[in-house]
Structure formats: C-alpha cells, structure tokens
Legacy VTK file of the C-alpha trace (Angstrom):
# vtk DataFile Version 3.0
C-alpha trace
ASCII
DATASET POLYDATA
POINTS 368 float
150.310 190.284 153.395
148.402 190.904 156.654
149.315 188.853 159.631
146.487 186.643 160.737
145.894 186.652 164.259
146.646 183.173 166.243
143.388 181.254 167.397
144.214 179.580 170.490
141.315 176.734 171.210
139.803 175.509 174.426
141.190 172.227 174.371
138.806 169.115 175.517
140.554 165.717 176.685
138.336 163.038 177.529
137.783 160.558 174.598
140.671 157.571 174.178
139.912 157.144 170.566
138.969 159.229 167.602
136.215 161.582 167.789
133.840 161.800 164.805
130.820 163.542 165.521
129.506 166.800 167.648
126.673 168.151 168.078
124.761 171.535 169.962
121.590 171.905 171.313
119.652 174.994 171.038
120.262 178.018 173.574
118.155 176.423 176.997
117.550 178.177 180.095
120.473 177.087 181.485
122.842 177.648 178.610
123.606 175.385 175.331
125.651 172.057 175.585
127.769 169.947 173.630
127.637 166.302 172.896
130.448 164.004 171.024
130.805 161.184 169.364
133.752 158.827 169.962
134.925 155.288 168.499
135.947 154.729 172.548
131.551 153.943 172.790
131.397 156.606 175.281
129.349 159.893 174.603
130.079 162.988 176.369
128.246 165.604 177.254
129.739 169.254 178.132
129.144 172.681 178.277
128.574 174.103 175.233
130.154 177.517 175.965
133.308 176.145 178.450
133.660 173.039 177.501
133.789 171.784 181.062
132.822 167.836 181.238
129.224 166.933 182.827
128.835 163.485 182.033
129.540 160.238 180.064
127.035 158.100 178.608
128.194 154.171 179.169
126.309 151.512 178.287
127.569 150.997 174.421
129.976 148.074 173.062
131.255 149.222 170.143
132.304 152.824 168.555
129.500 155.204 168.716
128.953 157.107 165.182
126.503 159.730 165.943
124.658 161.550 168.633
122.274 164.332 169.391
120.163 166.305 171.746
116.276 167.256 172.046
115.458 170.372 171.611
115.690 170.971 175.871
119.001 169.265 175.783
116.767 166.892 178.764
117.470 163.711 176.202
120.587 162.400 174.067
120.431 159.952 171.257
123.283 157.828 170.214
123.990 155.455 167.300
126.444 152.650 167.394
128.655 150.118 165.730
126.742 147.568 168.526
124.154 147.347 166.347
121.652 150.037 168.358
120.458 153.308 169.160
119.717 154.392 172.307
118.234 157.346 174.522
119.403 158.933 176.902
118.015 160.569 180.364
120.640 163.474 179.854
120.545 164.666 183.733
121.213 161.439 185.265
123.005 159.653 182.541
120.555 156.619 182.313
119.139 154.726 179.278
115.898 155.306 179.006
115.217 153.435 175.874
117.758 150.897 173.814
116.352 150.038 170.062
117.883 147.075 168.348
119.022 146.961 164.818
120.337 144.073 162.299
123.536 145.974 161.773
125.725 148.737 162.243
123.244 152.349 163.305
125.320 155.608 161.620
122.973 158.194 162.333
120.334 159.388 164.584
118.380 162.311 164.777
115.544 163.762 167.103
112.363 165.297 165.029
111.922 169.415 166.222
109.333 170.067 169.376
105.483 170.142 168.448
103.078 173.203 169.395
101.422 172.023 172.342
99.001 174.980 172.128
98.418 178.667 172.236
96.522 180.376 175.024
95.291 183.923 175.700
96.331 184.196 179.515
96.044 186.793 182.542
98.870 188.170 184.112
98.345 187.230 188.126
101.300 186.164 190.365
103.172 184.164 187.637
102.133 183.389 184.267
103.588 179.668 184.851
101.458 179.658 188.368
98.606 180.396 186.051
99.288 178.027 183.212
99.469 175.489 186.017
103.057 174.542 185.599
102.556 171.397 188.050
100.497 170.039 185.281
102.564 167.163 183.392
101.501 168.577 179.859
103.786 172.116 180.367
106.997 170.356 182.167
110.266 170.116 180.499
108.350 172.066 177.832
108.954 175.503 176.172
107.656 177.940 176.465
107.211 181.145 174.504
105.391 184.676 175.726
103.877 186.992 173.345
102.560 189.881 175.515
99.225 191.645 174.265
99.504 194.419 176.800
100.345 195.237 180.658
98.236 192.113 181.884
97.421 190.351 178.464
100.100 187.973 176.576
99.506 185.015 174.789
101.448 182.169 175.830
102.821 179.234 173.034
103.672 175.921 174.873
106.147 173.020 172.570
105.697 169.456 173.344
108.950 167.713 173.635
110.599 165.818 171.149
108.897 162.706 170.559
110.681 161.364 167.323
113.646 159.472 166.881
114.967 158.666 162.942
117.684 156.275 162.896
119.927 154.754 159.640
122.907 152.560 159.044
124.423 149.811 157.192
121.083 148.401 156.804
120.021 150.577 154.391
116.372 151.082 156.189
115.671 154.390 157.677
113.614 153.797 161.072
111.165 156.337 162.997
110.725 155.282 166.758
107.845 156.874 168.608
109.517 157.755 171.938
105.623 158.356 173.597
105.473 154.327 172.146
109.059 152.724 172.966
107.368 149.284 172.681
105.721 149.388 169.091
107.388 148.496 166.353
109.381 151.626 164.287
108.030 153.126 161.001
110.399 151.830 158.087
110.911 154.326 155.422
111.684 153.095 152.021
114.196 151.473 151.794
117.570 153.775 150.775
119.882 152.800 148.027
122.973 152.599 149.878
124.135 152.878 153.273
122.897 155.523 155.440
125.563 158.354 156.648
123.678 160.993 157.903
119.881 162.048 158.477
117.887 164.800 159.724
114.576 165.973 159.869
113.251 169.312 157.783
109.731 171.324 157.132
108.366 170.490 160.714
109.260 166.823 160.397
107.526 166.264 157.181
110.922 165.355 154.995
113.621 163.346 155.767
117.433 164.559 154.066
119.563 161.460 153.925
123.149 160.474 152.408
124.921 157.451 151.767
128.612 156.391 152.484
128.916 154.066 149.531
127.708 156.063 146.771
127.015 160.026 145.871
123.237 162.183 146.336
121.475 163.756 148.711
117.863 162.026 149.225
114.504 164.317 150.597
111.976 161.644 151.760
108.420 162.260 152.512
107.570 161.129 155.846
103.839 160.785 155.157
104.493 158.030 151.761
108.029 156.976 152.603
108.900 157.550 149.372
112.413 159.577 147.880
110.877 162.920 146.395
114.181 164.135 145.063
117.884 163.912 144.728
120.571 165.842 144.474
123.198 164.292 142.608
126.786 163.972 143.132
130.082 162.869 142.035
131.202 161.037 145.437
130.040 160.423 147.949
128.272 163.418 150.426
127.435 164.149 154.046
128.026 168.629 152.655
126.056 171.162 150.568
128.546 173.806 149.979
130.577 173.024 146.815
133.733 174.980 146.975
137.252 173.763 146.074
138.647 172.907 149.423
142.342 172.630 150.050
141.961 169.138 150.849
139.732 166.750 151.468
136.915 167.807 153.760
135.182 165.528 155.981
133.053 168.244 157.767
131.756 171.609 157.461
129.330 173.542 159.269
127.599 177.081 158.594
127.818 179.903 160.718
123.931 180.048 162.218
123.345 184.367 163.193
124.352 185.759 159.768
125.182 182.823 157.368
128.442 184.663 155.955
131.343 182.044 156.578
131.545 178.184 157.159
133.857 176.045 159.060
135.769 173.093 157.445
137.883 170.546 158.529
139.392 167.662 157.110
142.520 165.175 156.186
145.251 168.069 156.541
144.753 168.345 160.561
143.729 172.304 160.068
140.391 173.856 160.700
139.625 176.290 158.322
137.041 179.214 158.124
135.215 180.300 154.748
133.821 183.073 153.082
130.189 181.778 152.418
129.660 183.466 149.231
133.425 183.765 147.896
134.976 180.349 149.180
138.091 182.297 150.008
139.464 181.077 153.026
139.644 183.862 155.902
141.598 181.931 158.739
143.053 178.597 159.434
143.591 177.203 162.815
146.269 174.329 163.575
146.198 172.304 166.668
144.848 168.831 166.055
147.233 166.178 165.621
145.095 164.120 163.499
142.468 164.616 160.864
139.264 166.391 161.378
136.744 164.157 161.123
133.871 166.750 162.236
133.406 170.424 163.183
129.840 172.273 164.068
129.119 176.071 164.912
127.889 176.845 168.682
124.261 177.755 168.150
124.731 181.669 168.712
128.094 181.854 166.089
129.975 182.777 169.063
132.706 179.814 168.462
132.679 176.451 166.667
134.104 172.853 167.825
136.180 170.468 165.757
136.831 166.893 166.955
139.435 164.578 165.940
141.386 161.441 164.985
143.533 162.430 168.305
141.045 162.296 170.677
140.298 165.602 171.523
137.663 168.362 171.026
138.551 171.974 170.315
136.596 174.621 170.906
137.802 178.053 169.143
136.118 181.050 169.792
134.627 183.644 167.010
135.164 186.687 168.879
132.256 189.019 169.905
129.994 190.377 166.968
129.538 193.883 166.457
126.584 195.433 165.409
127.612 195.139 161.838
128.234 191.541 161.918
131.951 191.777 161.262
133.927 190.872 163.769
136.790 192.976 165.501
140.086 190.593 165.068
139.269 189.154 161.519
137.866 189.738 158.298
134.091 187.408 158.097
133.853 188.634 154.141
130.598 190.089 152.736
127.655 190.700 154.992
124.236 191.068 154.111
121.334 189.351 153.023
122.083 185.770 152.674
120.059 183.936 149.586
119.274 181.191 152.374
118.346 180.962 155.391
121.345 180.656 157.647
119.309 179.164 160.641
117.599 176.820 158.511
120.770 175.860 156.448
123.035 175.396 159.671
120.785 173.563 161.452
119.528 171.192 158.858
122.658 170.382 156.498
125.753 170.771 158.488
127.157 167.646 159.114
126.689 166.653 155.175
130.470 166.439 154.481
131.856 165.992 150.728
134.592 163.326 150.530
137.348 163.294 147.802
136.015 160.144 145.425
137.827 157.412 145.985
139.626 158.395 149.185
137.270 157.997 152.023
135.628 154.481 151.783
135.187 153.489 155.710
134.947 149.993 156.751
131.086 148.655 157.222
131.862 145.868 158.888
132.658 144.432 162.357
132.124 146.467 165.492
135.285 149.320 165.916
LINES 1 369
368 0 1 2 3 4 5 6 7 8 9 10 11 12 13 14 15 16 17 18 19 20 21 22 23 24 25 26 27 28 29 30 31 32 33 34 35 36 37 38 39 40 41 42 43 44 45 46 47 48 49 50 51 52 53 54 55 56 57 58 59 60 61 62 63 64 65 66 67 68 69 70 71 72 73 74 75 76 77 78 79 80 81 82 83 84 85 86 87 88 89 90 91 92 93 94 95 96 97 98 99 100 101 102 103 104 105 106 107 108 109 110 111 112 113 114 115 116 117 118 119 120 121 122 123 124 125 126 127 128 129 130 131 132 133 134 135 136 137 138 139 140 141 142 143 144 145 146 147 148 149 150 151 152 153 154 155 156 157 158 159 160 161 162 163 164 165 166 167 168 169 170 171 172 173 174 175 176 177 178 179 180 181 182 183 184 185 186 187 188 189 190 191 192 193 194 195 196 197 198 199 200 201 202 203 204 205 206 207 208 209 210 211 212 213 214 215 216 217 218 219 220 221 222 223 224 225 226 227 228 229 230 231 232 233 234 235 236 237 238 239 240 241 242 243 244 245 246 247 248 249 250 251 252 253 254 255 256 257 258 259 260 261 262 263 264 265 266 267 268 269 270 271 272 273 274 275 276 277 278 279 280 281 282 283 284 285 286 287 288 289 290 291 292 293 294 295 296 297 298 299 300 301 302 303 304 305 306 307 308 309 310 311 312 313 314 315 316 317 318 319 320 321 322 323 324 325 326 327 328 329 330 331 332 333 334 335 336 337 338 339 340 341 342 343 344 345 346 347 348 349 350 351 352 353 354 355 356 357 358 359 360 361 362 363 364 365 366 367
C-alpha cells in the first residue's frame, strides 16, 4: 500500500467558538479572500490565499450562521441567531445596512453582478480614462476587455451586486434590494420547513433552498415565487453528491478548475478528499480537534478550507496543477470531461451538506 503523503494545513486562530461556515469570493484584482462564520457573532475576513487576518465584523449578538461576499469582495453579508442579516462595508468594517427578522436568519446569499453594458471603445491613453472611470456607474465595477484589434476592443462593464436572499427559522425566504435598503423585502413563498441554506442560480432567476428539519432540495422561481421542483431525500440536505461517506458529513465542496474530486468533512474530525466520479477516497487530512462542520474549495482549486467545532480554520493546500490536471504529490482520479459543469456545480451547490437521519437535529431556538 502506497504511503500517502502528510498534508500539513495553514492553521487560522481567531474565532473563540465553533466555526460553521466559509466562504470565497471570486479571484479580484487584488487577490481572493476568505470569510467565516463563527457561533462567537464575529465574522472574519482573511486572505484567501495566506490566511493572514484583515478584519472582524462586530456588531452581532448572537452566533452568526452564514456569511458571504459580492462578487468584488467590496461587501459581506452575514446571518444571525440575533434575529438579522446585515451588510457589510468590507474595507472599513462598517454596517452599511441591518435587516430585521421575526426569528433566527440561517442563510444569506448575494445574487451574481448584472451587465451594466457593452461598448465598442478606442484605444487612447487608457481604456478606463476613456470609459470615464470617474463616472459613478463604472466604480467598484468589473470590468471585462474583448479586444477587436490593435486600437479596437469592446469593453463589458458588471453592475455590482444588488441582491440580498435571506432564510431562517421563519420559514420565509426574503429578497432585499440593496439599491432600496428602505422598502420592504420580496417574500418568496413560503418554504415548508426551516431554511438551511440558499443561493441564487441561472442569472438570479431560481432560488435552490434546503431545510434543516426535513429532507429535498427546493428550485424557486424568482419571477412567481413559486417551488418549480424538488429533489427528494431521505434526511435532511445542505449536499448533492450521494456517495457513502465514512461518516457523517456535514460539508462538502467541489473542486471548481476541473470538477474531478470533492472535499468532505464531518463528525470524525478528518477532512477527506474524493474521487468525483468513483467516491473513492484519495487522501485524508487530520488536524481538527473537533468536528467539521464546513469545508469550501479556494476559487482557483489551488487549496480548500475546513472550519471547526475547535475554533479554528485550516487551510490545506492542493499542490500546483500540471498541465494534465493531475497533480504531482497525489493521485486526483480520472480526468476529463466532467458531465457537469464544475464552475457552475462548485459555486452553486457546495455548502448543501447531507446529514445522517436522525443524527444532526440542531437546536432552533434561543440565540447561541
């Protein structure tokens, strides 16, 4: 039997409680960051690739359950046990917006950047000169640069995230419009059980939603509110893959470049990597001293974060890619076409975890 190589983790201290959910934003200008969850009420923010500390968000009174990033990584959402969501300037640290609720918020997810527009431009000094940069429409937006020749390109400017879906204990499933923090939110439907997890798909025209307290995974359509289909389960879900796991899982996450392997972590303390389309486990890494309660990819494959009941976050690193997509200290399994699309599948269903039935009931009640 071949002797698998020891991962050893950049190790993140910070949070005094249990840490149960992570999140990455997409690759920015100035690199890709990490945010966490924590039942201490206080999100932090890092660097996505070190893992060095920026900033903690403090303002919450009770354990914070989920949190995210815009697509610029310029704003963080967080949802709380305090019964509210809230926004986030993430340079500064400020609340820019709080948002009330009746009960316990679980989830909270920013909708994907808009196309702002598409213009045919002239190359002169500097393109952003040109597009007039000072103007508020183009700031803090992104931009893209298709070039038509030596002096022609065609420049594609994304509005920022102006979306924010919420859900919790409540049962109702919430759409703030950040542009409008003062009107009243869109209520979707109202969801059959308590909602775990939510995030936005098809250019923010369907919602994907689980419950704690009962199986299914729900697609809403934004435009009638309305459940569209389900995918039924046996317990209760918040992951797609359905592989027999060594124990029981409480998050997986799949690897975004090539879509080959998946990350899982759960009740046993270990964080375990997958063949996508075998299930047969190709490394385990020890080093938490409590159960996983959530693990996501970095958003170039390059590593992947786990955060537990002890506190900390671990970030364990991939090792570089070769051309091949195999990498040059481990075995990734079979490489090739994947039947889905890994960026779409990574970025909209990770953090759908499938619990053991029976086992993982958490507390609704009272503000942890």
């Amino acid at each position: 039997m071949d002797k698998k190589k020891i991962a050893v983790p950049l190790v993140c201290h910070g949070h005094s409680r249990p840490v149960v959910d992570l999140f990455y934003s997409p690759v920015t200008p100035d690199g890709f960051f990490l945010i966490s969850a924590s039942k201490d009420s206080s999100p932090m923010l890092r660097n996505g690739e070190t893992g060095d500390w920026i900033g903690t968000f403090e303002g919450h009174k009770g354990a914070v359950w989920s949190v995210c990033l815009d697509t610029n990584a310029l704003r963080a959402a967080s949802a709380s046990a305090d019964f509210s969501a809230k926004v986030w300037d993430a340079l500064t640290g400020d609340v820019l917006h709080s948002f009330e609720h009746k009960h316990i918020v679980r989830a909270c997810a920013f909708s994907e950047a808009e196309i702002l527009s598409a213009d045919k431009a002239i190359r002169v000094d500097s393109w952003y000169h040109h597009l007039g940069m000072e103007n508020h429409k183009y700031r803090n937006s992104e931009l893209t640069c298709a070039v038509l020749s030596e002096y022609e390109f065609i420049v594609i400017a994304k509005l920022d995230t102006h979306l924010l879906l919420t859900g919790g204990v409540e049962k109702v499933l919430r759409i703030y419009d950040l542009n409008r923090p003062d009107a009243p939110p869109r209520e979707v439907d109202k969801s059959p059980g308590s909602v775990r997890t939510v995030t936005w798909m098809h250019s923010d025209q369907t919602i994907l939603s689980s419950c704690t307290d009962m199986g299914g995974v729900r697609l809403w359509d934004v435009r009638s509110g309305k459940i569209v289909q389900t995918l039924e389960t046996k317990s209760s879900v918040t992951s797609a893959e359905s592989y027999n796991m060594p124990c029981t899982v409480e998050s997986a996450s799949l690897e975004p470049k090539y879509g080959n392997k998946f990350v899982a972590g759960g009740e046993d303390m270990w964080v375990r990597v997958f063949d996508f389309h075998t299930g047969d486990e190709i490394a385990c890494n020890k080093g938490h001293h409590g159960p996983v309660h959530c693990v996501r990819f970095s958003p170039g494959g390059e590593s992947y974060a786990s955060g537990s009941e002890d506190g900390t976050i671990r970030i364990w690193l991939t090792g570089p890619l070769t051309h091949d997509g195999t990498e040059p200290f481990a075995a990734n399994g079979s490489v090739g076409k994947v039947k889905v699309t890994a960026e779409d599948v990574s970025r909209k269903i990770e953090g759908f975890q499938i619990a053991e039935e029976g086992k993982t009931k958490e507390k609704e009640t009272g503000k942890e």
